[in-house]
C-alpha positions in Angstrom: 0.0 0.0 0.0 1.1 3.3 -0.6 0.0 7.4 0.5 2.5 9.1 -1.8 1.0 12.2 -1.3 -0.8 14.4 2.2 -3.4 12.0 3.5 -5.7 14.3 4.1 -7.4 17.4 3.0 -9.9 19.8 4.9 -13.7 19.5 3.5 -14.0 23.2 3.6 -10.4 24.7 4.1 -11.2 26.6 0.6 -14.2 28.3 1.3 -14.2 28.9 5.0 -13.1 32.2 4.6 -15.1 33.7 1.4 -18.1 32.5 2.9 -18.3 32.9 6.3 -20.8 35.9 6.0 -23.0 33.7 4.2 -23.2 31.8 7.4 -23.3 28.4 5.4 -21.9 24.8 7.0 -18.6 25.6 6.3 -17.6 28.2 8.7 -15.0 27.6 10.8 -15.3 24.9 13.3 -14.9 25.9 17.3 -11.4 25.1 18.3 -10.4 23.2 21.9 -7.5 24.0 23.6 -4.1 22.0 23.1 -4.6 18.3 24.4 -8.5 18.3 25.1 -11.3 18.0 23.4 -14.4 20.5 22.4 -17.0 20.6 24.9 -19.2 19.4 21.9 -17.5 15.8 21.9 -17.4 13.9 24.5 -15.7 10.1 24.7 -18.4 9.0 27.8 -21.6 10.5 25.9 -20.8 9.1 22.7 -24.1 7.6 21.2 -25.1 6.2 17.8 -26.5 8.1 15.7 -29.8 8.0 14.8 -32.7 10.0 12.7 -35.2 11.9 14.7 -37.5 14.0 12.1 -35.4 16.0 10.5 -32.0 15.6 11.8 -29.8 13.3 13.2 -29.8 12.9 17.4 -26.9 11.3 19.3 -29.1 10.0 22.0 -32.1 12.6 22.8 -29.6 15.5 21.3 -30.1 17.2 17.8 -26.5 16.3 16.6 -24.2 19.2 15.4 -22.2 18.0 12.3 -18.7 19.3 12.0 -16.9 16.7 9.7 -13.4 16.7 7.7 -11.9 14.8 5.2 -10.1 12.2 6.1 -9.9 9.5 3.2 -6.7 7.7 4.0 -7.2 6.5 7.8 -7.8 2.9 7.1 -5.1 2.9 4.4 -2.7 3.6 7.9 -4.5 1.8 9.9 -4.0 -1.2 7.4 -0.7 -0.4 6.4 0.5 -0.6 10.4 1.0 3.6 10.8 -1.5 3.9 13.4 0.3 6.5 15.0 0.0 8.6 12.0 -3.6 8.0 12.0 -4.1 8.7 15.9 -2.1 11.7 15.4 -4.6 13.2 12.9 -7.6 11.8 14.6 -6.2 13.9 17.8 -5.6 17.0 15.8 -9.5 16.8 14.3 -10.6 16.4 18.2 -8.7 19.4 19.6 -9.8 21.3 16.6 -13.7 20.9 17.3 -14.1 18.4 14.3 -16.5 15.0 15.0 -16.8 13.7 12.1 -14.2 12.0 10.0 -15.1 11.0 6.4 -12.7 7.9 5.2 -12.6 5.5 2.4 -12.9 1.7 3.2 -11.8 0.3 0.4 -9.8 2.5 -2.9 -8.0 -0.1 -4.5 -5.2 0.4 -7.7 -6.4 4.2 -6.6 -2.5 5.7 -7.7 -2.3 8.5 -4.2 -3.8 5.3 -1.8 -4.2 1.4 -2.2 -6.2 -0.3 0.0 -8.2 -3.1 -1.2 -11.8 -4.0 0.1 -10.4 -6.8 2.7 -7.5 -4.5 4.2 -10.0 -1.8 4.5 -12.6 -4.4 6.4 -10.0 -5.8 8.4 -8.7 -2.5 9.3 -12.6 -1.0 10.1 -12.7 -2.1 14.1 -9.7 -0.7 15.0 -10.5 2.5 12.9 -13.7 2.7 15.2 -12.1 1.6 18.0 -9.3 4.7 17.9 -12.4 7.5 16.8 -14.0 6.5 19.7 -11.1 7.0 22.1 -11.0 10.7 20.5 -14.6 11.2 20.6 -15.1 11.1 17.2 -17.6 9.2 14.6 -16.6 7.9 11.5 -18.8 8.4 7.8 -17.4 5.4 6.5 -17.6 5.2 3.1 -18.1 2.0 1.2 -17.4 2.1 -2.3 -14.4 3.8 -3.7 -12.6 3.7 -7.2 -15.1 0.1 -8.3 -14.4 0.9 -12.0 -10.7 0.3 -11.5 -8.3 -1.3 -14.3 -8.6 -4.6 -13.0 -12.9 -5.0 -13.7 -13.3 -6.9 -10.3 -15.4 -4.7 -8.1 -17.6 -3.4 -11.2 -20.3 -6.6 -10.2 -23.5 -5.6 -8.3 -22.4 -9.4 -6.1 -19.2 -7.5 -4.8 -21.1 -4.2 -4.4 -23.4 -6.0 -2.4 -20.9 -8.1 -0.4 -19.1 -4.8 0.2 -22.0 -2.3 0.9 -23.1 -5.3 3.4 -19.8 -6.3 5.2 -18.8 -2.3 5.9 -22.4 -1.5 7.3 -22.5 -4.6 9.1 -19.4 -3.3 11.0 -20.0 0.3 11.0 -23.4 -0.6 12.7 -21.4 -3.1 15.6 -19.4 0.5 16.2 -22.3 2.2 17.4 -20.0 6.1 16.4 -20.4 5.6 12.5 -23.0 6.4 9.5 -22.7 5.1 6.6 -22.2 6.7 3.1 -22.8 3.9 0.1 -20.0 5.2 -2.8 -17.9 7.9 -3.1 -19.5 10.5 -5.7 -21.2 7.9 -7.5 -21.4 9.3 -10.8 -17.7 9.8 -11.0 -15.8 8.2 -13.6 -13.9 5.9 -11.1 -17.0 4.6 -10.3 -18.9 1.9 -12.0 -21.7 3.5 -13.1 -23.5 3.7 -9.7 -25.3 6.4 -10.0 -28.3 4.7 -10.2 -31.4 5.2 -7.9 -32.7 1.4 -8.7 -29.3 0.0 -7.2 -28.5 2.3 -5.0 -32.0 1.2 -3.3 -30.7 -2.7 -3.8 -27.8 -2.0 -1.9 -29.0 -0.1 1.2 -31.3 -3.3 1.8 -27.9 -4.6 2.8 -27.7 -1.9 5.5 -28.8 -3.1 9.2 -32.3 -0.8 9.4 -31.5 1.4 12.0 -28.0 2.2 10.8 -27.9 5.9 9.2 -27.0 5.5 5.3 -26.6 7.9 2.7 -26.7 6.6 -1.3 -23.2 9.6 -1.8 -23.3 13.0 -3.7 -25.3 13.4 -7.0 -23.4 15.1 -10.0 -25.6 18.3 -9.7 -25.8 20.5 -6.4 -29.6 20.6 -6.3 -30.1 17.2 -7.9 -32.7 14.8 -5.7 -31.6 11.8 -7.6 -29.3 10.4 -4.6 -31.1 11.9 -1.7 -33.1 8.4 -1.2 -30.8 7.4 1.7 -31.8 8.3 5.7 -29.4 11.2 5.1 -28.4 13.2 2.0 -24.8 14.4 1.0 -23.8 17.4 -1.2 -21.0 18.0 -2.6 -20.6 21.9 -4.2 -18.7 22.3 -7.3 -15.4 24.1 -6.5 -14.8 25.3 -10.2 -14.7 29.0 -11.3 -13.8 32.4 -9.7 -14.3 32.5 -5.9 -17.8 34.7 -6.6 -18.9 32.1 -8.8 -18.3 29.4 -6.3 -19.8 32.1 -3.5 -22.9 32.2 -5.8 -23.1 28.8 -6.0 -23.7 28.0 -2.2 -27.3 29.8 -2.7 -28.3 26.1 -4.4 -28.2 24.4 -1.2 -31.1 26.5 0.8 -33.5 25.4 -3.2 -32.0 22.0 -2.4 -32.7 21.6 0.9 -36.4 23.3 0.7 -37.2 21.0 -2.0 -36.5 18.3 0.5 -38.5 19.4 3.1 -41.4 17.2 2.7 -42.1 14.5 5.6 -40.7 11.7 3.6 -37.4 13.1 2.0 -34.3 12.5 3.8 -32.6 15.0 6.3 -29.6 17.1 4.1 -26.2 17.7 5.1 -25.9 21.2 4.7 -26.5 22.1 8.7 -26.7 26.0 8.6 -27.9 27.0 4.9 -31.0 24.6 5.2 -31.6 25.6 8.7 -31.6 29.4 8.0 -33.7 28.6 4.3 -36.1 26.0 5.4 -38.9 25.7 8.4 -37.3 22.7 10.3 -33.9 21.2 11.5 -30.8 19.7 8.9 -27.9 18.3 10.3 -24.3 18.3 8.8 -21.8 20.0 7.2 -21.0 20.5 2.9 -17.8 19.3 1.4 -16.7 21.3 -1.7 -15.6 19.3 -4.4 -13.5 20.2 -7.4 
């Protein structure tokens, strides 16, 4: 296995700035002093999470979604640098992060390798370590399936995979689930596609929060079928443009605000657009 370049990235390092008036999920997360965590985290209170209307709850507690990116944990983990991965994990705590998004599985991916089996083997202790930090994991199943070598393109090792990762994501009790990576993506094979995406979340232990991944568009609905919803904003054009852009999310959300559609990740835009409560933060994409 290799990380041949940083292992991580911030979600919303390049927007946290330009749009911090527009008081959107990507402002600046509350910062904890050196060697302790935010008084929003806590190791003893950890809960699963868990859908309650609108949002997610940690127990009987709306749940306050800071995430960051954090793609190549397991790859350590697997690759037996787990002190490289505690020392990141520790950083997000002290920062006021409690989220970390990582990849189980990106194999022939070029930056990381970690096949499906490393990632699974490497999941417990991954869940094991958050929790020590006070920290839940979006665990994200499917990564880089349309690889050179055609074995993870099959709906039977989509299914295997989705299954296996939520199976152990739901024994954790601090993890969600997020089925594929931007599944429209040209490293993916071909799944963005409602019809599946609903096959393989019947793999997914019921109570277990699940979201299908980003669709292509910002205010697309077409992978919102999940008990959450992820968007990922375009990153592309002059910092204006990509300012403009975050007005999508309140239409996106709104449109979502019937009883039945899922609860959005885009905590502060949808709360301030929409009557009732959204959970989350927004990754920008490029």
């Amino acid at each position: 296995m290799r990380v041949a370049v940083a292992l991580l990235s911030l979600a919303c390092a390049a927007v946290s700035v330009a749009v911090a008036p527009l008081a959107v999920a990507c402002s600046p997360a509350p910062r904890a002093g050196s060697g302790r965590q935010a008084a929003s985290v806590s190791r003893e209170s950890l809960q699963p999470l868990r859908v309650c209307g609108r949002a997610l709850c940690a127990g009987d507690e709306r749940f306050r979604w800071r995430g960051v990116t954090a793609f190549g944990l397991a790859d350590l983990i697997a690759d037996g640098r787990e002190t490289e991965a505690r020392t990141f994990t520790r950083w997000a705590a002290d920062t006021g992060f409690n989220v970390l998004r990582v990849l189980a599985m990106i194999p022939n991916g070029g930056w990381l390798e970690l096949s499906p089996i490393d990632g699974r083997r490497a999941l417990p202790r991954l869940f094991a370590m958050a929790r020590e930090h006070g920290m839940y994991i979006q665990i994200v199943a499917l990564a880089n399936t349309n690889e050179r070598s055609g074995r993870y393109r099959g709906e039977p090792f989509l299914r295997e995979q989705v299954r296996e990762v939520g199976r152990l994501c739901a024994q954790a009790g601090n993890c969600v689930l997020e089925l594929a990576n931007e599944p429209y993506h040209r490293t993916q094979a071909n799944l963005d596609d409602p019809a599946l995406m609903q096959r393989l979340q019947q793999e997914v232990p019921r109570a277990l929060p699940v979201a299908w991944g980003a669709a292509q568009g910002d205010e697309s609905q077409e992978m919102a079928g999940g008990t959450f919803a992820v968007v990922h904003v375009r990153r592309s054009g002059d910092r204006w443009t990509r300012i403009a852009r975050m007005r999508s999310l309140p239409r996106a959300c709104c449109r979502a605000s019937s009883p039945s559609a899922p609860p959005f990740i885009a905590r502060t835009v949808c709360r301030h657009a929409c009557p009732g409560p959204f959970s989350g933060s927004v990754r920008v994409r490029s």
